[in-house]
C-alpha positions as CSV (number, residue, x, y, z in Angstrom):
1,X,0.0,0.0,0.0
2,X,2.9,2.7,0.9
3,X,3.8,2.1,-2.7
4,X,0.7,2.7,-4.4
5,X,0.5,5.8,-2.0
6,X,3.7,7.3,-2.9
7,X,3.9,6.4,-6.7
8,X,0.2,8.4,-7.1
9,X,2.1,11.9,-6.2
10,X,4.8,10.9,-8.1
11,X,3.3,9.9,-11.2
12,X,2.5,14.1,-11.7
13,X,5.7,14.8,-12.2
14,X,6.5,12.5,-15.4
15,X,3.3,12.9,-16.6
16,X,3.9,16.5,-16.6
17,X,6.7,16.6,-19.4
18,X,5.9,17.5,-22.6
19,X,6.5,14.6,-25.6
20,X,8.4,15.5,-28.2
21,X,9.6,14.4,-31.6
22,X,13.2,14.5,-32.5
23,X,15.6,12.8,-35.0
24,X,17.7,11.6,-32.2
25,X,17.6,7.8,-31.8
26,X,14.6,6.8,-29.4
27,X,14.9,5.7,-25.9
28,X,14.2,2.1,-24.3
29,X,11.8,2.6,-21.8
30,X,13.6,2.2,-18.3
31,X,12.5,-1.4,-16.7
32,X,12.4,-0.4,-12.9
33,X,10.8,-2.3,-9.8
34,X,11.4,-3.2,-6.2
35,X,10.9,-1.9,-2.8
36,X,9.7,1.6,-1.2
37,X,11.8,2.9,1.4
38,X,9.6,5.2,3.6
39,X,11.9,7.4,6.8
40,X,10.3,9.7,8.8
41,X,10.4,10.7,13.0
42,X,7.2,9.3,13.5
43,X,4.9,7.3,12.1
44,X,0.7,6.6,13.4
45,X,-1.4,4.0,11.9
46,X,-5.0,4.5,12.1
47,X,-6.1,0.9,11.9
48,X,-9.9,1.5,12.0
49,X,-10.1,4.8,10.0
50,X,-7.3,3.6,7.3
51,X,-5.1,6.2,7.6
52,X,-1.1,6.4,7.9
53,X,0.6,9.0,9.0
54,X,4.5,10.4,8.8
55,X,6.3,13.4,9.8
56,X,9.3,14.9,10.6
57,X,12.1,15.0,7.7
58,X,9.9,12.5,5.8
59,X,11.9,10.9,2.9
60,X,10.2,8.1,0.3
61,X,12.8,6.3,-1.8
62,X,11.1,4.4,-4.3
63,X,12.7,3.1,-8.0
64,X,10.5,5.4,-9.8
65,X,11.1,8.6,-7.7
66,X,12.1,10.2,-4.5
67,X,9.8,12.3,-1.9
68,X,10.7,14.5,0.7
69,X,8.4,16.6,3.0
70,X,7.8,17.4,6.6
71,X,4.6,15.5,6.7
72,X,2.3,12.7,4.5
73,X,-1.4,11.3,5.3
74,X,-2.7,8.8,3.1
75,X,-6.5,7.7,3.6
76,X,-7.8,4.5,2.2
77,X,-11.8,4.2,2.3
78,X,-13.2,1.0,3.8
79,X,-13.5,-1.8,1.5
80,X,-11.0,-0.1,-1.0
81,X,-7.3,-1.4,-1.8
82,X,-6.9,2.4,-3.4
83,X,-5.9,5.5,-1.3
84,X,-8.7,8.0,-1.9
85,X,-6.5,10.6,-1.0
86,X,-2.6,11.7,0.0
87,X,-1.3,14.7,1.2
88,X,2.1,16.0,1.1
89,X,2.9,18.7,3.3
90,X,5.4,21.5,4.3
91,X,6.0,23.3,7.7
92,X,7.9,26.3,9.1
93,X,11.0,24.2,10.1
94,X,10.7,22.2,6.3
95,X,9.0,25.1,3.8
96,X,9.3,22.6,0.7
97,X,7.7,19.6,-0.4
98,X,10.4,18.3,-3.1
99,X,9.3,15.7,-5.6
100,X,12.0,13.6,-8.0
101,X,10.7,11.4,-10.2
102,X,11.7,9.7,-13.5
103,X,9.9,9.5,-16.3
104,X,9.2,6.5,-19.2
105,X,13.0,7.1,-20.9
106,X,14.8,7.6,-17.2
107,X,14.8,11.0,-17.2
108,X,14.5,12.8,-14.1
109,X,11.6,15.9,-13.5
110,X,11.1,17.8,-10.3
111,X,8.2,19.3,-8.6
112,X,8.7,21.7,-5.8
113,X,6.0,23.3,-3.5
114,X,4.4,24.0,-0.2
115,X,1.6,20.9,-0.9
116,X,0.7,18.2,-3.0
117,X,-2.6,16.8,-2.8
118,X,-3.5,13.3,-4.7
119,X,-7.4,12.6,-5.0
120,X,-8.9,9.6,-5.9
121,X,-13.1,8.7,-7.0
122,X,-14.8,5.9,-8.6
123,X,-18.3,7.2,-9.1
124,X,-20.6,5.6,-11.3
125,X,-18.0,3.7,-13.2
126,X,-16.1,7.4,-13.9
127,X,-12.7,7.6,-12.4
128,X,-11.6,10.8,-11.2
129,X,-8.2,10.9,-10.8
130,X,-6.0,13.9,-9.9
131,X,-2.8,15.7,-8.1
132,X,-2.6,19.0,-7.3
133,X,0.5,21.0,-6.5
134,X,0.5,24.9,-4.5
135,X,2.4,26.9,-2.8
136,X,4.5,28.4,-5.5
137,X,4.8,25.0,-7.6
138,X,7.9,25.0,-9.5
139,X,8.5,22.5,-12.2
140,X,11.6,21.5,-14.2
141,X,11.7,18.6,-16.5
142,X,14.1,18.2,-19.8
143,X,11.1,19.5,-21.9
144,X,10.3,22.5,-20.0
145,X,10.7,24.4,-16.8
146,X,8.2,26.9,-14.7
147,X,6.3,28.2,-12.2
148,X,2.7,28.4,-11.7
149,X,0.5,29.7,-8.7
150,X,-1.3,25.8,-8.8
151,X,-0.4,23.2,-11.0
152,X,-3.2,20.0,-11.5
153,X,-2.7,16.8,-13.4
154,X,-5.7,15.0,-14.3
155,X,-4.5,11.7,-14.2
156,X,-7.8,10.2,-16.1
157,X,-7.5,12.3,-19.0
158,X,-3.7,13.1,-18.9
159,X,-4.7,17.0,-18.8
160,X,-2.5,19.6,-17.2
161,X,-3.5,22.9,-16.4
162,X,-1.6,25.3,-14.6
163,X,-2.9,28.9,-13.0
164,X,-0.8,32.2,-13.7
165,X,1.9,29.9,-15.5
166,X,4.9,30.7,-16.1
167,X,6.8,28.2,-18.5
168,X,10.1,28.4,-20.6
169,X,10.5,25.7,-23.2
170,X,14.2,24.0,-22.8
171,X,16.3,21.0,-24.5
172,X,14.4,19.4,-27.2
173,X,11.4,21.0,-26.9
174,X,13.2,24.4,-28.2
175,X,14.1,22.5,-31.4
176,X,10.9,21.1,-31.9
177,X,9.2,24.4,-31.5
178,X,12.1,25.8,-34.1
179,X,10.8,22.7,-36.8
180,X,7.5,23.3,-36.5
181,X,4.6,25.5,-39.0
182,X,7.5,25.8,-41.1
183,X,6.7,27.8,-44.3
184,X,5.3,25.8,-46.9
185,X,8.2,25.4,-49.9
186,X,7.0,27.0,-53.1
């Protein structure tokens, strides 16, 4: 279950990068597996009302990505083997909630901010799926890099919107962008 916790908030940050196409020889997906590594000062386990707990100088090492905050509460609804929601906080003493993760080709994005908040539904067959990042988010992946006053991922549909962005396009993104709407040759 910590996994399936953890790999929910993580999953923002590669989803977040921006595909594109280059002439440069593709990538093999990265095959990655094994244990999660969860270190905190203190841990509580709410047996009855499925909750967990951590804080203090809370660090998740997991093969997919790394997670450090002051404090994470994952609730699980009765009956369900999926977290319905995960929170990722900051405090005074730790102002940042950092978020490394790797993406499809091994490629490593971050996510900064204040909070992350993962929320799960299954309503009438419709599953709503999403993670949402405040507190002056910043991003940087090796498509693009920004800031944003909230950045949300909709994991169901694969949308990302971002309020008050602020995005610069970097790597191979820039010579996609330079490629493309080219004039049409005469």
């Amino acid at each position: 279950m910590k996994k399936t916790v953890l790999l929910f908030l993580c999953a923002t940050v590669a989803s977040l990068t921006v595909p594109a196409q280059t002439n440069a020889p593709a990538k093999k997906p990265v095959a990655r597996g094994g244990n999660t590594t969860i270190l905190a000062d203190h841990g509580e386990f709410e047996l009855l009302g499925r909750r967990m707990v951590y804080t203090g100088h809370v660090h998740i090492n997991d093969p997919d990505m790394k997670l450090q905050c002051a404090k994470i509460t994952a609730t699980m609804p009765s009956g369900s083997g999926h977290p319905n929601r995960i929170v990722a906080e900051s405090t005074e003493a730790e102002p940042i909630v950092y978020i490394d993760v790797l993406d499809d080709h091994g490629e490593t994005n971050h996510v900064t901010g204040h909070l992350a908040v993962y929320e799960y539904t299954l309503i009438g067959g419709t599953t709503n799926e999403t993670v949402t990042v405040t507190g002056d988010p910043h991003i940087n992946t090796p498509s693009f890099q920004g800031t944003a006053d909230e950045l949300k991922w909709n994991r169901a549909t694969g949308h990302m919107s971002a309020s008050n962005p602020n995005f610069t396009a970097t790597g191979q993104f820039d010579s996609v962008l330079a490629h493309t709407n080219a004039p049409a040759s005469k």
